[in-house]
DRENDO-1510 file (C-alpha; in Angstrom, 1 decimal, always signed):
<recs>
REC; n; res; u; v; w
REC; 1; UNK; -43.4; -30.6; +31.3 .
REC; 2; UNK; -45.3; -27.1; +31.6 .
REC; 3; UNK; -45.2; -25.6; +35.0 .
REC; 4; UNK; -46.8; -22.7; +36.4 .
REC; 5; UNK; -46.0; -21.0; +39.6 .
REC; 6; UNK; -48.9; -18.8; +40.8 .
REC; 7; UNK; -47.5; -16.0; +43.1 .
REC; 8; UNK; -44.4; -16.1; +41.5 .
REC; 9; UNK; -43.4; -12.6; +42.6 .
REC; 10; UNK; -43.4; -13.3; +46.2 .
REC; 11; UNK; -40.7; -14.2; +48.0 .
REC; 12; UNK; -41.2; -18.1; +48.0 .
REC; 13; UNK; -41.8; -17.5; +44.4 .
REC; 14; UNK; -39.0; -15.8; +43.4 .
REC; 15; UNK; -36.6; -18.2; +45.1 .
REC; 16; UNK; -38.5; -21.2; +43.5 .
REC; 17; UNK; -37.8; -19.8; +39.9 .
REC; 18; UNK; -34.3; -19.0; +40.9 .
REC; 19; UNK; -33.8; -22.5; +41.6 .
REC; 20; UNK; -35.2; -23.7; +38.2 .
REC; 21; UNK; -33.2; -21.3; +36.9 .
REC; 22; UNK; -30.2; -22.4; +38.6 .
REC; 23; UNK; -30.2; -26.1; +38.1 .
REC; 24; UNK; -31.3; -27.7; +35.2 .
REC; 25; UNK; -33.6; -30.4; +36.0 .
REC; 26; UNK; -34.3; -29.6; +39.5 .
REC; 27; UNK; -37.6; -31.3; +39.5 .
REC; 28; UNK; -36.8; -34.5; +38.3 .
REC; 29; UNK; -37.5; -33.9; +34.6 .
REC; 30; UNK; -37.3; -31.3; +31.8 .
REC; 31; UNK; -39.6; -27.7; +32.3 .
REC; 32; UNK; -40.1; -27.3; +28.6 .
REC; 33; UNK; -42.6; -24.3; +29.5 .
REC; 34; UNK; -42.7; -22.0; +32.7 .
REC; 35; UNK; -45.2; -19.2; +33.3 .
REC; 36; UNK; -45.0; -17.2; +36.0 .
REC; 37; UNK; -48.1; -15.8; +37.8 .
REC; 38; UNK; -49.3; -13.3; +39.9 .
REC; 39; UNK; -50.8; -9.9; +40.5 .
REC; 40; UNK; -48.0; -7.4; +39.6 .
REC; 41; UNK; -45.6; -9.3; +36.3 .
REC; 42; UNK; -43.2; -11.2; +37.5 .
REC; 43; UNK; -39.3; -11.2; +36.5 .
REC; 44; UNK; -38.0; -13.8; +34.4 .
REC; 45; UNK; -34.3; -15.2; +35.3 .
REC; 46; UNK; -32.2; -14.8; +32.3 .
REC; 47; UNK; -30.7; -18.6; +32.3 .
REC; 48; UNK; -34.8; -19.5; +31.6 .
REC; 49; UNK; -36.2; -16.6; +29.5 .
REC; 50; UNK; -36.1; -18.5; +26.1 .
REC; 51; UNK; -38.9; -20.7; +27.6 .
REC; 52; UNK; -40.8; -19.2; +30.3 .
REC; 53; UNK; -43.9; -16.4; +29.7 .
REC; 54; UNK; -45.6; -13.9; +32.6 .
REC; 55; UNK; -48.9; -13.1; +33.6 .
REC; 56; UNK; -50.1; -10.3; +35.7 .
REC; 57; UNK; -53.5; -11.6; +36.8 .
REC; 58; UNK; -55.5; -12.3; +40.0 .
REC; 59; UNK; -56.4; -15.1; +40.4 .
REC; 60; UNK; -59.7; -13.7; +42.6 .
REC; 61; UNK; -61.2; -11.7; +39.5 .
REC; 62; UNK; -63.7; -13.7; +37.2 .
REC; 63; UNK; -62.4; -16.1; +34.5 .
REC; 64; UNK; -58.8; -15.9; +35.6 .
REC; 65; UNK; -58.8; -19.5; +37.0 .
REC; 66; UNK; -60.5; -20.3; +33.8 .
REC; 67; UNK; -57.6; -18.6; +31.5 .
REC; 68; UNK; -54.9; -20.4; +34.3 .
REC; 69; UNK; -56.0; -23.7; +33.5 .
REC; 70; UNK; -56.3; -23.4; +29.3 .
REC; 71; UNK; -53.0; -24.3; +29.0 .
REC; 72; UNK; -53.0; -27.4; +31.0 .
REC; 73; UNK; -50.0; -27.1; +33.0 .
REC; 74; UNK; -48.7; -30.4; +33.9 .
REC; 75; UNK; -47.4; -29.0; +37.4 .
REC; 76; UNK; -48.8; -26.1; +39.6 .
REC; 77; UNK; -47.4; -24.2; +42.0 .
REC; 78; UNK; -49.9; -22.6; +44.1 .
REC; 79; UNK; -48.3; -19.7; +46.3 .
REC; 80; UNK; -50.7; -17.1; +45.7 .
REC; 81; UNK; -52.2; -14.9; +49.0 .
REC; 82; UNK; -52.0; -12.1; +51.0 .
REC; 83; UNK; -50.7; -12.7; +54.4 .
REC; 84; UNK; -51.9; -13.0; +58.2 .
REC; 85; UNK; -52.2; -9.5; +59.3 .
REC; 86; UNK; -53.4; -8.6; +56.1 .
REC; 87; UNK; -56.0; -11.3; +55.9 .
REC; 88; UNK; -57.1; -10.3; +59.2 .
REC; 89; UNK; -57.4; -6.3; +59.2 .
REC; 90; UNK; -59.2; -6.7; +55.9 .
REC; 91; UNK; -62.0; -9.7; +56.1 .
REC; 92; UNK; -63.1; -9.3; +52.4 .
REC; 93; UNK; -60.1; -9.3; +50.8 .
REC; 94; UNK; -58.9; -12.3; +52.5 .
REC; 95; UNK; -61.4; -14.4; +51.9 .
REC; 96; UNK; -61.7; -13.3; +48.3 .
REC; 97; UNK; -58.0; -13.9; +48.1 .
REC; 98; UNK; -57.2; -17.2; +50.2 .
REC; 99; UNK; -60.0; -18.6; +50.0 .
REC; 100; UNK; -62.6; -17.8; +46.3 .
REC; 101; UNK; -59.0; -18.1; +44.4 .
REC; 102; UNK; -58.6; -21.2; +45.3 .
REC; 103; UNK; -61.4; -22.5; +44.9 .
REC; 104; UNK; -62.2; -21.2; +41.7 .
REC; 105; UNK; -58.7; -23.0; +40.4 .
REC; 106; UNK; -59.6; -26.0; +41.8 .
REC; 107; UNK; -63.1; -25.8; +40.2 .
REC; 108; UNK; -61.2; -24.8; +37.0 .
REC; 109; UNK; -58.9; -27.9; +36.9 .
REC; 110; UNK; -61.9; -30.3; +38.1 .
REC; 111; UNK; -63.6; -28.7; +34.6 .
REC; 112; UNK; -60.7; -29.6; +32.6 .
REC; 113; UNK; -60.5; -33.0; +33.9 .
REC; 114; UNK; -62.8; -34.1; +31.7 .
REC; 115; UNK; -60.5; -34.0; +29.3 .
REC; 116; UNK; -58.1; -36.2; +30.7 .
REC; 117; UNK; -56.4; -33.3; +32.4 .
REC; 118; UNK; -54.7; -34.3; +35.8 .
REC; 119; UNK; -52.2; -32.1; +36.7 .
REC; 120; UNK; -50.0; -31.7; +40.4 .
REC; 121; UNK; -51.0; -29.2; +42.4 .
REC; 122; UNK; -48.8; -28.1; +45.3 .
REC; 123; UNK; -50.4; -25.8; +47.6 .
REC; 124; UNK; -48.6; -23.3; +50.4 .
REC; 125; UNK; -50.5; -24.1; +53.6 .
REC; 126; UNK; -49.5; -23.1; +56.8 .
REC; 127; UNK; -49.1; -23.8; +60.6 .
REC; 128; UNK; -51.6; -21.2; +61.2 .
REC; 129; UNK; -54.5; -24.0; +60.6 .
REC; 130; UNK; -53.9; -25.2; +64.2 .
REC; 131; UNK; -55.5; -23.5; +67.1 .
REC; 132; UNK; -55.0; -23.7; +71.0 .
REC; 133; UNK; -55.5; -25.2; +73.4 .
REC; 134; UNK; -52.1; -27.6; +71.8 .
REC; 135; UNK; -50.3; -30.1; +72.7 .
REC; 136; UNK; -46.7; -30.4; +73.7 .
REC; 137; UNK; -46.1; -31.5; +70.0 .
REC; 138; UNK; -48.6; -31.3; +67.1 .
REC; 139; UNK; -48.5; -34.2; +64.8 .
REC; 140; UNK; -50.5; -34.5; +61.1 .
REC; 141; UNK; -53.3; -36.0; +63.5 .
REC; 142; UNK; -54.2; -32.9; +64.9 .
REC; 143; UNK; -57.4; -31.3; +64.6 .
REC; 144; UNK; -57.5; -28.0; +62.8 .
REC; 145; UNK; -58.9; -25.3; +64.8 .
REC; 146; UNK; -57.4; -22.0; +63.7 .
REC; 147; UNK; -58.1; -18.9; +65.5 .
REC; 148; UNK; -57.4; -16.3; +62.8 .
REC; 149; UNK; -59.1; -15.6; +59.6 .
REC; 150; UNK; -55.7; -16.3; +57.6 .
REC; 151; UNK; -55.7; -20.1; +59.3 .
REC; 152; UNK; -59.4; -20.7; +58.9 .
REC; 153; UNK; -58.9; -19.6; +55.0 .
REC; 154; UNK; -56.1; -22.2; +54.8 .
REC; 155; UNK; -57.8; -24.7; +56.6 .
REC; 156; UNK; -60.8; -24.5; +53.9 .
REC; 157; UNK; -58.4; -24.9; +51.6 .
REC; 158; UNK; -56.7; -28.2; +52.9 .
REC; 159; UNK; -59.9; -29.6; +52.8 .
REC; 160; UNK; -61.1; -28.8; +49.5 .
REC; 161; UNK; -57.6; -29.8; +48.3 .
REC; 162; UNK; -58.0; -33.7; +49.9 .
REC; 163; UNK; -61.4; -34.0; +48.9 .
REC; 164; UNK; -60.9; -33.0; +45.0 .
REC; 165; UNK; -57.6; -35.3; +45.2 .
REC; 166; UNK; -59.9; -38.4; +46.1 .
REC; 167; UNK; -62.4; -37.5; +43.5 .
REC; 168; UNK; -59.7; -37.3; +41.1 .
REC; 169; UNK; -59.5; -34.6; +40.3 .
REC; 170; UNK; -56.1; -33.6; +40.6 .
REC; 171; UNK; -52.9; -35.2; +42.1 .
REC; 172; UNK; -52.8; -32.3; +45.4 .
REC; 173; UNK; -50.4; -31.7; +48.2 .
REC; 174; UNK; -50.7; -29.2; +51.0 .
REC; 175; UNK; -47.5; -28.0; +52.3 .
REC; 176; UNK; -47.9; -26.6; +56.3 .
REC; 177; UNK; -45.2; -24.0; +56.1 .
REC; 178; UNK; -43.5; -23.3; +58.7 .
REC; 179; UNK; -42.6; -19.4; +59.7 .
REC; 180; UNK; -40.4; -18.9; +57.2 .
REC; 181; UNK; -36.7; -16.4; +58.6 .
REC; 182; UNK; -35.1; -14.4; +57.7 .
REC; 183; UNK; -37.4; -13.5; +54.8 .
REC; 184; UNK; -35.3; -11.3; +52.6 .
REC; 185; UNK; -36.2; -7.8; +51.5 .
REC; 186; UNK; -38.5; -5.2; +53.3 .
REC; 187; UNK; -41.2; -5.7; +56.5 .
REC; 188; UNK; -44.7; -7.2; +55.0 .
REC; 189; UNK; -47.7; -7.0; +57.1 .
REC; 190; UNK; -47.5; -10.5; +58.0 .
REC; 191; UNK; -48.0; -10.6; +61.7 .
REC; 192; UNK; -45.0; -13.0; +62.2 .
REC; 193; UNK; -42.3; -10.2; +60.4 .
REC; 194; UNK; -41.0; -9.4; +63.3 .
REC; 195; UNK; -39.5; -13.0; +63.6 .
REC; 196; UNK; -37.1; -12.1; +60.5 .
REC; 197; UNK; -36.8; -8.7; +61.1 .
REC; 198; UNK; -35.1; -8.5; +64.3 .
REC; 199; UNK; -32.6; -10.6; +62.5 .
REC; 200; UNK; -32.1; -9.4; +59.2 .
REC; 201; UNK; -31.9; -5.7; +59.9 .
REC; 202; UNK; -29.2; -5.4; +62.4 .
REC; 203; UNK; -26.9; -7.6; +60.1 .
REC; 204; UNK; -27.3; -4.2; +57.6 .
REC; 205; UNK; -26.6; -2.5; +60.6 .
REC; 206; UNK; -30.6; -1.5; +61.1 .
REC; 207; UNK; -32.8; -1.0; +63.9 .
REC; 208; UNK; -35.6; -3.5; +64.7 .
REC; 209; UNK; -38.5; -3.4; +66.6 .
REC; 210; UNK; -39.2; -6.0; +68.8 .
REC; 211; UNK; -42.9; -6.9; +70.0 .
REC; 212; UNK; -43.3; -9.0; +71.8 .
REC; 213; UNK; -41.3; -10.9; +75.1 .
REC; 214; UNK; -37.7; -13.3; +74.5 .
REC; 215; UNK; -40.0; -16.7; +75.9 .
REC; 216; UNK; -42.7; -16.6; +72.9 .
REC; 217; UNK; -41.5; -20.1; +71.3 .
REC; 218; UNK; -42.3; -20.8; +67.6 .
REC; 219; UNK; -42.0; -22.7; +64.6 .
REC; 220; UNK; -38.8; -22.0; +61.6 .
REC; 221; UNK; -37.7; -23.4; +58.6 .
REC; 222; UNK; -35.1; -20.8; +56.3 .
REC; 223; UNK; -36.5; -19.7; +52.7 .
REC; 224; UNK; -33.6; -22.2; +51.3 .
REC; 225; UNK; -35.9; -25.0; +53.3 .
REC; 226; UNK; -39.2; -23.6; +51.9 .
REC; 227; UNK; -38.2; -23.9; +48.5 .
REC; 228; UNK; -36.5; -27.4; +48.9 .
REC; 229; UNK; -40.1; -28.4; +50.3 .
REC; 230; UNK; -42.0; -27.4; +47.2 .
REC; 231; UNK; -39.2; -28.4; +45.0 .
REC; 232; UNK; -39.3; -32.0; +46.4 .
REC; 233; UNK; -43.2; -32.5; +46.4 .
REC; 234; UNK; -43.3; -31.6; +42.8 .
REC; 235; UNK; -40.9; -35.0; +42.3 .
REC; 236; UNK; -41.9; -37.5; +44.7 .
REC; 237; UNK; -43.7; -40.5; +44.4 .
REC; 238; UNK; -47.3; -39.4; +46.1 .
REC; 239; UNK; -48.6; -42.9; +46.1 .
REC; 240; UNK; -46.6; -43.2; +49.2 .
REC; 241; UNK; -48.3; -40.3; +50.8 .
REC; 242; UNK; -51.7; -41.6; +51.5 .
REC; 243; UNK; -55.3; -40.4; +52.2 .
REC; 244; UNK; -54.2; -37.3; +54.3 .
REC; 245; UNK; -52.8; -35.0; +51.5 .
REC; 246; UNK; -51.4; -32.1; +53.9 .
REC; 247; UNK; -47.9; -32.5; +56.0 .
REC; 248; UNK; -46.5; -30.4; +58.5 .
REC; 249; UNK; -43.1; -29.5; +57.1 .
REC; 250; UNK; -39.7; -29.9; +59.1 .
REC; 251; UNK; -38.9; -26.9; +61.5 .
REC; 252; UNK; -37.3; -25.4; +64.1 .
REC; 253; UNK; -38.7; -24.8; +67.2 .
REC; 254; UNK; -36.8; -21.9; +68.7 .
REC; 255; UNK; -37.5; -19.0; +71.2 .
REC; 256; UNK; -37.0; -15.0; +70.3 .
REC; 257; UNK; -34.4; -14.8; +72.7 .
REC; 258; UNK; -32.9; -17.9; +70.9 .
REC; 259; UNK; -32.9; -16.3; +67.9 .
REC; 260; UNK; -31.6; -13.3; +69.7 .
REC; 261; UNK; -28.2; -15.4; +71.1 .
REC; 262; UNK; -27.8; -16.5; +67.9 .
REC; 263; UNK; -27.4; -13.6; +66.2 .
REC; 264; UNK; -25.1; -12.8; +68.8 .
REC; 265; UNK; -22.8; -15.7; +68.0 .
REC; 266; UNK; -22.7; -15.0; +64.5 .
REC; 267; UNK; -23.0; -11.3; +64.1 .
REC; 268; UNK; -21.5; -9.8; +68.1 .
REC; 269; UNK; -23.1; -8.2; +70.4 .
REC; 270; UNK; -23.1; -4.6; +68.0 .
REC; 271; UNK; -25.6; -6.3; +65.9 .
REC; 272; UNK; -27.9; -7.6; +69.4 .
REC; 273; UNK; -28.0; -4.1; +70.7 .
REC; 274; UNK; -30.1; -2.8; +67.5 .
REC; 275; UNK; -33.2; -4.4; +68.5 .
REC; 276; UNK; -35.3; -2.2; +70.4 .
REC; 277; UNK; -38.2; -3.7; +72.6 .
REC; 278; UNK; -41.8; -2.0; +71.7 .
REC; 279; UNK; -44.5; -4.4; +73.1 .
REC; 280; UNK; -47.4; -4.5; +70.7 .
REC; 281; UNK; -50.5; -5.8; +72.4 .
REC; 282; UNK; -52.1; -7.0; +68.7 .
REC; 283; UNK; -49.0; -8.5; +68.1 .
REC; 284; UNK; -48.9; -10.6; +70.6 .
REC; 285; UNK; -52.8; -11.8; +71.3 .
REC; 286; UNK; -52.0; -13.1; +67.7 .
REC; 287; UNK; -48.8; -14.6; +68.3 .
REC; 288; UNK; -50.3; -16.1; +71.4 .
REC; 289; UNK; -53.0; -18.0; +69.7 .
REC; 290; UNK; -50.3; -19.9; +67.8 .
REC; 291; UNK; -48.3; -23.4; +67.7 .
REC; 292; UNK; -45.0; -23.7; +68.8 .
REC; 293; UNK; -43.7; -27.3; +68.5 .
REC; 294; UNK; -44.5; -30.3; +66.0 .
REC; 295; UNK; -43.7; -33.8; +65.3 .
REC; 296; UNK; -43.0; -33.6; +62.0 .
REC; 297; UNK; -41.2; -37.1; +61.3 .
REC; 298; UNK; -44.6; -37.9; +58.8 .
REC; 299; UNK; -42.7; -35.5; +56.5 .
REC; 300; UNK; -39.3; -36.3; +57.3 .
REC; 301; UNK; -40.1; -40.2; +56.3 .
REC; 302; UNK; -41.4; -38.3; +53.3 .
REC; 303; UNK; -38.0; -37.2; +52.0 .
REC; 304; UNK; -38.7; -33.4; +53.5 .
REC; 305; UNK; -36.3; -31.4; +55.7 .
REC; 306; UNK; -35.0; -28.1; +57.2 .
REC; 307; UNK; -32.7; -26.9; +59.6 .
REC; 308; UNK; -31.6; -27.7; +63.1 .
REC; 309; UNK; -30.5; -24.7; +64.7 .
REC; 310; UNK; -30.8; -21.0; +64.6 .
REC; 311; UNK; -26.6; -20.4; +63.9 .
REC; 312; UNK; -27.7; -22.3; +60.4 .
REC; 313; UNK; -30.7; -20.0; +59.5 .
REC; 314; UNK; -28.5; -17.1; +60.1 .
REC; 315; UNK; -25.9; -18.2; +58.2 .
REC; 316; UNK; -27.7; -19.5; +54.9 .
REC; 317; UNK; -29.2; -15.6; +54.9 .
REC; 318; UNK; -25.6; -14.1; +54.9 .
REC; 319; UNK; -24.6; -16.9; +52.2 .
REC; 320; UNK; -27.9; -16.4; +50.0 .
REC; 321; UNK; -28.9; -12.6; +50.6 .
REC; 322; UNK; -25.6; -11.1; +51.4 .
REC; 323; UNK; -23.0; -12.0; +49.5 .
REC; 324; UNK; -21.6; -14.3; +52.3 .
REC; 325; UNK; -20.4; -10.8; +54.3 .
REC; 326; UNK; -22.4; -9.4; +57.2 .
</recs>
């Protein structure tokens, strides 16, 4: 089986190569080919280098969807995009990103189908497609309204990907991420950072800035989760799945100050008293504007899930990111 993983530099990307790398037949069946896509090369883990090739394309530019497609991956990963505060300080770029990418490697595979070409494509969605006013739990039936530019560019996106699914054009599933913590490595410009980042600097013994109050509520899975989510829709049976080919993944629904005792439980207080609170009124009239809670048990009856409790999210970091020593 070829698979290609487009964004495979990005954090979700990385870990999902690691994991092929790491255990041979992870997906059900042999990778006889991997390539690796995305805008800067991506690394190659040494246990798969003998069979897997990189390509330092975006996706956005003319013909690259096109050049994607000519090798008729049997499974595609598709990670690729710039993220929420990005996609809403710069319109342009996130709609050329999110959005024209997308479609233009959905429009490529749709070409190639007619010549018997019908690959899996699993797509990274999020739980920024939903929009107030919400209920006290937001199930797969819920209307998407988003109310940011990154939402309503993954929102499209859902769409196009259940519609060219039931023209068959390819076998498509949308994976609603969750906010994924503690994201490893240095502060993005995605909006929800600070959500990692008051956790995974002060267990290096960092400051963090804080900005917004301890009773915003939202949405977690860890990056261990995320990957186990794309790993298991690349292998399941989607027969079973139905008409409705995007699912709200397993979470966490947790408040900051949640987050906050748990780090105390696991890390001492030393390790609480390096956040430092700096309200950021953009910050948080975007936070605002997003879910908090979901019924997720579509998924779960699906084969997905994710953690329970914050202590575990904590703990899987210092396992997977730090050696196992705070």
């Amino acid at each position: 089986m070829h698979v290609m993983v487009i964004g495979a530099a990005g954090m979700i990307g990385r870990k999902l190569v690691e994991r092929l790398a790491a255990a041979e037949g992870a997906l059900g069946y042999e990778v006889s080919r991997l390539t690796l896509v995305d805008v800067i090369e991506p690394p190659i883990p040494a246990p798969i280098a003998g069979k897997s090739a990189t390509l330092a394309i975006d996706l956005s530019s003319e013909g690259s969807a096109e050049r994607l497609v000519s090798s008729r991956p049997d499974v595609i990963f598709h990670l690729a995009a710039i993220v929420s505060g990005e996609a809403e300080a710069d319109f342009d770029k996130g709609y050329r990103v999110n959005l024209d990418g997308t479609r233009a490697l959905f429009d490529a595979i749709r070409q190639g189908q007619r010549q018997r070409y019908f690959p899996r494509l699993i797509f990274a969605s999020s739980i920024a497609v939903f929009g107030q006013p919400f209920p006290e739990k937001i199930g797969d039936e819920f209307f998407t309204t988003p109310l940011t530019s990154y939402g309503t560019q993954k929102a499209i996106c859902e769409l196009l990907l259940a519609d060219y699914t039931r023209r068959g054009f390819f076998d498509g599933i949308g994976i609603r991420l969750p906010t994924i913590c503690i994201r490893p490595g240095a502060p993005n410009k995605a909006a929800s950072g600070f959500f990692s980042n008051i956790l995974r600097e002060p267990l290096v013994g960092k400051e963090a800035v804080l900005p917004v109050e301890e009773n915003v509520r939202h949405w977690f899975a860890s990056p261990r989760s995320a990957v186990g989510f794309f790993v298991h829709a690349a292998r399941m049976d989607t027969a079973v799945i139905g008409p409705r080919r995007n699912l709200t993944m397993p979470g966490l629904s947790a408040l900051v100050g949640e987050e906050i005792e748990a780090l105390g439980r696991v890390a001492g207080p030393k390790a609480v008293s390096l956040i430092r609170r700096e309200p950021d009124p953009v910050i948080r009239a975007i936070v605002a504007g997003w879910p908090t809670n979901f019924d997720a048990r579509r998924a779960r009856k699906l084969g997905f899930t994710a953690e329970t409790n914050f202590d575990e999210i904590i703990r899987i970091h210092i396992e997977d990111e730090l050696g196992g020593r705070i």
